[in-house]
PAKOLTI-736397 format. One record per residue: residue number from 0; x, y, z of N, C-alpha, C, O in turn. Coordinates in Angstrom, 2 decimals, always signed. Atoms other than C-alpha are relative to their C-alpha. Example, Ala and Ser with C-alpha at 12.3 -4.5 7.8 and 13.67 -1.06 7.14 Angstrom:
<nodes>
{node 0,{+0.89,-1.19,+0.00},{+12.30,-4.50,+7.80},{+0.90,+1.20,+0.00},{+1.94,+1.18,+0.66}}
{node 1,{-0.82,-1.19,-0.06},{+13.67,-1.06,+7.14},{-0.77,+1.09,+0.73},{-0.26,+2.20,+0.90}}
</nodes>
This chain:
<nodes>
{node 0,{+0.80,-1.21,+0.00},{+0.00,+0.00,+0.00},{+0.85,+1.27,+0.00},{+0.44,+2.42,-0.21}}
{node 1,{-1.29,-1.71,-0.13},{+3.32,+2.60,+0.39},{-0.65,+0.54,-1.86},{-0.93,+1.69,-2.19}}
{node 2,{+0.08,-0.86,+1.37},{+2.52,+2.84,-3.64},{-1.01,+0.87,-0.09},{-0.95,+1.98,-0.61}}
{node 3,{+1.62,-1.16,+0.21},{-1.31,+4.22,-3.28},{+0.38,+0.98,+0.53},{+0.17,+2.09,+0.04}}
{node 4,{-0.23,-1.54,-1.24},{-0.19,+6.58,-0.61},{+1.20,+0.83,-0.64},{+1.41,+2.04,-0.57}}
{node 5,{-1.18,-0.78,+0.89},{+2.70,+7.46,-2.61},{-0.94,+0.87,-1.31},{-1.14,+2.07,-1.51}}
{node 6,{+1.21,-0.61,+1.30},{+0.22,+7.95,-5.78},{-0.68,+1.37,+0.36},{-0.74,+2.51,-0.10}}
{node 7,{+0.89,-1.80,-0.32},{-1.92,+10.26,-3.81},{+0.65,+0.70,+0.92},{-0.05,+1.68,+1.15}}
{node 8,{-0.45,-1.01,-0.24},{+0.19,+12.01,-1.97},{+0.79,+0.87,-1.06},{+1.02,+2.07,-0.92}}
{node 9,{-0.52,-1.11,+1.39},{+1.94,+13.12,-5.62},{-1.29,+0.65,-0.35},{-1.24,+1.83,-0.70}}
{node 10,{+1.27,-0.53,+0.64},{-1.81,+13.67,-6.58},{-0.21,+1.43,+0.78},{-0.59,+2.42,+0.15}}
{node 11,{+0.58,-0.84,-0.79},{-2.36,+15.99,-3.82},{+0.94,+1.14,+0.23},{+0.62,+2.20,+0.77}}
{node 12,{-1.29,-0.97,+0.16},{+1.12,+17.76,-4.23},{-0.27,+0.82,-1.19},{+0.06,+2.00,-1.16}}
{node 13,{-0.15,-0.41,+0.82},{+0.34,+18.39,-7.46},{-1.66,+0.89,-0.14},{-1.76,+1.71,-1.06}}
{node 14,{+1.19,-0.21,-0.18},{-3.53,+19.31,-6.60},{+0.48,+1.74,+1.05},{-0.03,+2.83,+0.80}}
{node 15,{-0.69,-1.07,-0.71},{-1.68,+21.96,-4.13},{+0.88,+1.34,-0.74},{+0.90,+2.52,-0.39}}
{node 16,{-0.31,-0.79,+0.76},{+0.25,+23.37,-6.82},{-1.03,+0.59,-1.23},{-0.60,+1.56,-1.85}}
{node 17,{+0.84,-0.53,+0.75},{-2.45,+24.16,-9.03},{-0.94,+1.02,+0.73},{-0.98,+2.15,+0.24}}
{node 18,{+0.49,-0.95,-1.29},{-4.61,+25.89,-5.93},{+1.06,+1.39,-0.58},{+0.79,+2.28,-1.38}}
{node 19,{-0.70,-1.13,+0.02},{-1.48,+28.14,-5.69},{+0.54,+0.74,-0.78},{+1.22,+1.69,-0.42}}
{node 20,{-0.04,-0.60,+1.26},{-1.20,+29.04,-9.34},{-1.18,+0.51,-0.20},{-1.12,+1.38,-1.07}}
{node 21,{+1.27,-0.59,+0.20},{-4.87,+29.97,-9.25},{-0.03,+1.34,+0.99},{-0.50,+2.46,+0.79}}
{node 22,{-0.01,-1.36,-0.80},{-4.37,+32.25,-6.57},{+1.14,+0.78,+0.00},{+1.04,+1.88,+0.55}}
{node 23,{-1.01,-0.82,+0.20},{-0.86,+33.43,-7.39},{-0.39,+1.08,-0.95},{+0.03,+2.24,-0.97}}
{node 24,{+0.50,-1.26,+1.22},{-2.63,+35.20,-10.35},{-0.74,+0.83,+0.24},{-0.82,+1.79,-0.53}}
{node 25,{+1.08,-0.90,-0.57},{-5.42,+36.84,-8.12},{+1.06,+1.16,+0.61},{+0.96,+2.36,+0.38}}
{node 26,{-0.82,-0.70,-0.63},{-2.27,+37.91,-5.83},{+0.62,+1.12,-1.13},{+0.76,+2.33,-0.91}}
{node 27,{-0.75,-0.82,+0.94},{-0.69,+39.39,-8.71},{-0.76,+1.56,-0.81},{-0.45,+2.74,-1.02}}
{node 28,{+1.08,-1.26,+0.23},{-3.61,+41.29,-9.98},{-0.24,+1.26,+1.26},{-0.18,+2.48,+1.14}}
{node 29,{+0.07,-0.81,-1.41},{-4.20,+42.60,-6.23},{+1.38,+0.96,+0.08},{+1.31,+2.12,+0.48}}
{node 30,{-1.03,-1.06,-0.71},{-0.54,+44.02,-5.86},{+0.07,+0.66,-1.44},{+0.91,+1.54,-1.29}}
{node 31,{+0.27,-1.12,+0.87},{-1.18,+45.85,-9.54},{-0.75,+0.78,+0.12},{-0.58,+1.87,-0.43}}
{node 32,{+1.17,-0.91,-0.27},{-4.34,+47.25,-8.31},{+0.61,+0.93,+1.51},{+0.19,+2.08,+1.69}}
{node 33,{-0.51,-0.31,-1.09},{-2.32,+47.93,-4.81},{+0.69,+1.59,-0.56},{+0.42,+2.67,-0.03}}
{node 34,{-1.03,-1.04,+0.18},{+0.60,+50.29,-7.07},{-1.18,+0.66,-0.80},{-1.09,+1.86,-1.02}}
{node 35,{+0.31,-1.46,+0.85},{-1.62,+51.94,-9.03},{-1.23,+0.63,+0.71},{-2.07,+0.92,-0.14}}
{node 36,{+0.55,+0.04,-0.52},{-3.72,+52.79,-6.76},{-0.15,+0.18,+1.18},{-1.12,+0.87,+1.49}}
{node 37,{-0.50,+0.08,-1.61},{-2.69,+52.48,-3.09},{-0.70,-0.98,+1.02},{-0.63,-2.20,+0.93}}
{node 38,{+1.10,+0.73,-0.92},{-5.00,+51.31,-0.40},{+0.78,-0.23,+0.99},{+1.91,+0.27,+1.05}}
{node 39,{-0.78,+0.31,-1.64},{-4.04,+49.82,+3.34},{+0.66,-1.43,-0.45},{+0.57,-1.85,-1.61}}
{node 40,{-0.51,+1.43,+0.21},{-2.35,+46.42,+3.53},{-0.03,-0.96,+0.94},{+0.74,-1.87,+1.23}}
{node 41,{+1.50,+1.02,-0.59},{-5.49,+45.04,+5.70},{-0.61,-0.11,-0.89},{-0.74,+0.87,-1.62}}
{node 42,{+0.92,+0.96,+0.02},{-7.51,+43.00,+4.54},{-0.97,-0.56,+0.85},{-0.80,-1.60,+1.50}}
{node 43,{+1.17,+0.80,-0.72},{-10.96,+42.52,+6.11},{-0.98,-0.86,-0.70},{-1.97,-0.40,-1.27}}
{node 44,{+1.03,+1.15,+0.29},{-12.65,+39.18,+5.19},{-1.29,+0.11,+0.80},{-1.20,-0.12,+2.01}}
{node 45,{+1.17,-0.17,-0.46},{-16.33,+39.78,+5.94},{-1.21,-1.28,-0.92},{-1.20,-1.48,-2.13}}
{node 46,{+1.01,+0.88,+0.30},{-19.35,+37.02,+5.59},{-1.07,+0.73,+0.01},{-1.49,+1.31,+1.01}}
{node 47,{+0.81,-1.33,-0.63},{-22.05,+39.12,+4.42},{-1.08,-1.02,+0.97},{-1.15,-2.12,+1.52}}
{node 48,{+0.75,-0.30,-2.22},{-24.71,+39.82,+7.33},{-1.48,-0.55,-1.07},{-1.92,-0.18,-2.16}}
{node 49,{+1.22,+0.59,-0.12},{-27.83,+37.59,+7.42},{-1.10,+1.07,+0.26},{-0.66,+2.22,+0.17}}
{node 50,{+0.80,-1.24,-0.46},{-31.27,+39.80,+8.50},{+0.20,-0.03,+0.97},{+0.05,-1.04,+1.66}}
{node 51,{+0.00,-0.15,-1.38},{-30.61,+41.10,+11.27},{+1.71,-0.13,+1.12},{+2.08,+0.63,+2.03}}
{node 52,{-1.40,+0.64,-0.11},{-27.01,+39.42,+12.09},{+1.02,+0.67,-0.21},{+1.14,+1.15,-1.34}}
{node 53,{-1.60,-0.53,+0.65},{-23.37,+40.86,+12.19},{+0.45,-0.85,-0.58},{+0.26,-2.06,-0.47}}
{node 54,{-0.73,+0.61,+0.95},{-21.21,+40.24,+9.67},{+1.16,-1.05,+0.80},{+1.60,-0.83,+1.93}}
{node 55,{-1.00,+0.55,-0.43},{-18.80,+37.87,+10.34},{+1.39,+0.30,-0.69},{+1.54,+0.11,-1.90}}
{node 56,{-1.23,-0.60,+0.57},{-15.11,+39.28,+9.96},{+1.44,-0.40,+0.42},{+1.56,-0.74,+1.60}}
{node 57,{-1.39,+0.05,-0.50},{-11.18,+38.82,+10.10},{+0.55,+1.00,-0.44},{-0.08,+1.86,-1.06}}
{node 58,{-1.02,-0.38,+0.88},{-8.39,+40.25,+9.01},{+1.15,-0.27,+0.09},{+1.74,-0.63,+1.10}}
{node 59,{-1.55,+0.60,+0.03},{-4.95,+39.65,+7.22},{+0.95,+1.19,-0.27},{+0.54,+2.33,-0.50}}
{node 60,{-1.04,-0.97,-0.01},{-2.16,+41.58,+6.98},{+1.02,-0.37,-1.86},{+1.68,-1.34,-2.22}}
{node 61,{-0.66,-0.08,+1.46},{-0.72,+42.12,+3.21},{-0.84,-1.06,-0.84},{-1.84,-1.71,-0.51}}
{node 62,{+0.46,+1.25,+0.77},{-1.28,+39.82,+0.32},{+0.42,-1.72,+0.00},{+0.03,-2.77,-0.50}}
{node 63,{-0.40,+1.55,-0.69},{+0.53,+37.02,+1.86},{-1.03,-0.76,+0.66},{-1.54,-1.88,+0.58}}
{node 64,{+1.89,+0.33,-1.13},{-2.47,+36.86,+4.25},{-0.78,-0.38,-0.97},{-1.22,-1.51,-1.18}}
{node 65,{+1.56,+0.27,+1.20},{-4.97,+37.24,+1.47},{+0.46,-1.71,-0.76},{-0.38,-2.60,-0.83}}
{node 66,{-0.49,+1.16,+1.17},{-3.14,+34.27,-0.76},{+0.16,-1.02,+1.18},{+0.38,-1.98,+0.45}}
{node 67,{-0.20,+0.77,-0.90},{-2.73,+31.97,+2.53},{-1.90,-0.53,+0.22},{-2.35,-1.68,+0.17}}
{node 68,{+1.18,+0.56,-0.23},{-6.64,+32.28,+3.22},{-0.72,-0.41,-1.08},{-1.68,-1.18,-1.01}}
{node 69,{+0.85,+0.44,+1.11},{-7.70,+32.02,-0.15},{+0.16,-1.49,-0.65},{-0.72,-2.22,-1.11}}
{node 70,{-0.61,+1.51,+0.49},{-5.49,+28.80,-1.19},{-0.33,-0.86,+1.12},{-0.24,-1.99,+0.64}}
{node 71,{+0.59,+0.65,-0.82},{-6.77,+27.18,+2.11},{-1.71,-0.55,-0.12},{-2.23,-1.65,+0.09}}
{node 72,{+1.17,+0.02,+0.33},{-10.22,+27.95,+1.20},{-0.48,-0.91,-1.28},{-1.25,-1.87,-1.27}}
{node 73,{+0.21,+0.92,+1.23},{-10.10,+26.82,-2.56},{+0.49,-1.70,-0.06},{+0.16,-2.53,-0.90}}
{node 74,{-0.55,+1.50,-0.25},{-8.11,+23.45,-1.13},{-1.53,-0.32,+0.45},{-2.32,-0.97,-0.24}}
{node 75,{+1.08,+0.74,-0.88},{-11.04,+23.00,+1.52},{-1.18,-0.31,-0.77},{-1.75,-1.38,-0.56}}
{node 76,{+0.96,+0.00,+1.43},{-13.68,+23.60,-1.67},{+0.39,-1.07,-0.42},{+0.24,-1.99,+0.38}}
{node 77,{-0.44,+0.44,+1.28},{-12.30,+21.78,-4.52},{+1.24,-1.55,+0.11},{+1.49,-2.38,-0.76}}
{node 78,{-1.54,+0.80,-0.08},{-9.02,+19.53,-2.97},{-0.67,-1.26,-0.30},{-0.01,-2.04,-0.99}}
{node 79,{-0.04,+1.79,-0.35},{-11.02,+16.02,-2.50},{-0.69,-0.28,-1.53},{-0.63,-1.37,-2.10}}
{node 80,{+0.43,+1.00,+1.26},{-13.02,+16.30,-6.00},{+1.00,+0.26,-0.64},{+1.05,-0.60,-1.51}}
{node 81,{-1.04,-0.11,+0.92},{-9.97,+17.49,-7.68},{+0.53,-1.17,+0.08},{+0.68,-1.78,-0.98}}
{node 82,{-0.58,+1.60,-0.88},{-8.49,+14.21,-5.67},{-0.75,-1.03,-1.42},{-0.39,-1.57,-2.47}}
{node 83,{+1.58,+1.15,+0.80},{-11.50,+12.14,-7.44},{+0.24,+0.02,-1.40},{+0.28,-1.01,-2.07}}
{node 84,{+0.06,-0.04,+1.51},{-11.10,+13.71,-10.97},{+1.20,-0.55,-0.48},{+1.51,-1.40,-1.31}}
{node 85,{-1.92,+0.59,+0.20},{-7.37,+13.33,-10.85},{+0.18,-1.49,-0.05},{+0.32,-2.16,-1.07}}
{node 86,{+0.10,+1.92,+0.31},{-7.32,+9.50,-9.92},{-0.68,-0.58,-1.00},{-0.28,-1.58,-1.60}}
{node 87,{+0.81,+0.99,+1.21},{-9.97,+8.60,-12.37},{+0.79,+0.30,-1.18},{+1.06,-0.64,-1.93}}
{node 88,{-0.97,-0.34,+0.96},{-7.74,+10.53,-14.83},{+1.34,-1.54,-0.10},{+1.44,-2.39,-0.99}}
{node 89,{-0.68,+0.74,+0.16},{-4.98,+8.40,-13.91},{-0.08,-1.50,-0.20},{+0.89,-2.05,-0.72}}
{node 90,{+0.75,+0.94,+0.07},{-6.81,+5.28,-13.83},{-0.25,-0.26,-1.10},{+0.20,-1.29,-1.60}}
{node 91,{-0.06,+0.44,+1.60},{-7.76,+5.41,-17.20},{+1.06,-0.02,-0.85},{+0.97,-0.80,-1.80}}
{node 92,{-0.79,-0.34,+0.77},{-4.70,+6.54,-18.70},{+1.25,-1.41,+0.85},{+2.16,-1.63,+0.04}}
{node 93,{-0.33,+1.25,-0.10},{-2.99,+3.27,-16.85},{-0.88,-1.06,-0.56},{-0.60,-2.24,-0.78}}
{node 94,{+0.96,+1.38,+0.46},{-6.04,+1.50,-18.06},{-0.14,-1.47,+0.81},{-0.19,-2.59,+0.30}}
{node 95,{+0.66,+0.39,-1.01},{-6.87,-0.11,-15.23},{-1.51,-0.58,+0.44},{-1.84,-1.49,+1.19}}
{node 96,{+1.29,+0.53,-0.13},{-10.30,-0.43,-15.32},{-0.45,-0.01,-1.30},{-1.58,-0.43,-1.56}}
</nodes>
């Protein structure tokens, strides 16, 4: 079994690097909109507000922050069917089933 776990832990390395190419390009846009432009370098994450309800809020400090919560977020979304699509990918292309 070291090979499956080997398999998907490359799957999930490589599922990790795609996350952080999706959001390296948001980051990148953000610190062009930053220079031309200015702004603070907070970041308040807000859940908007239900009726009646405060918002729910954090905040990060620069775009390091922003690109840390966002690639956490899009993992916690997307990581296990990306997982799913990925193996069946590989699965067929060993021809396996």
């Amino acid at each position: 079994m070291e090979t499956t776990n080997a398999i998907e832990k490359a799957l999930k390395k490589k599922i990790d690097i795609e996350c952080k190419e999706i959001v390296d390009k948001f980051i990148a846009d953000l610190i062009k909109l930053q220079k031309k432009y200015g702004g603070s370098n907070y970041y308040d994450l807000k859940k908007s507000s239900n009726r009646g309800s405060e918002p729910k809020e954090f905040m990060v400090t620069g775009t390091s922050g922003v690109g840390k919560v966002l690639h956490r977020m899009i993992l916690d979304n997307h990581g296990a069917a990306m997982l799913t699509e990925k193996s069946q990918e590989l699965i067929q292309k060993l021809d396996l089933i």
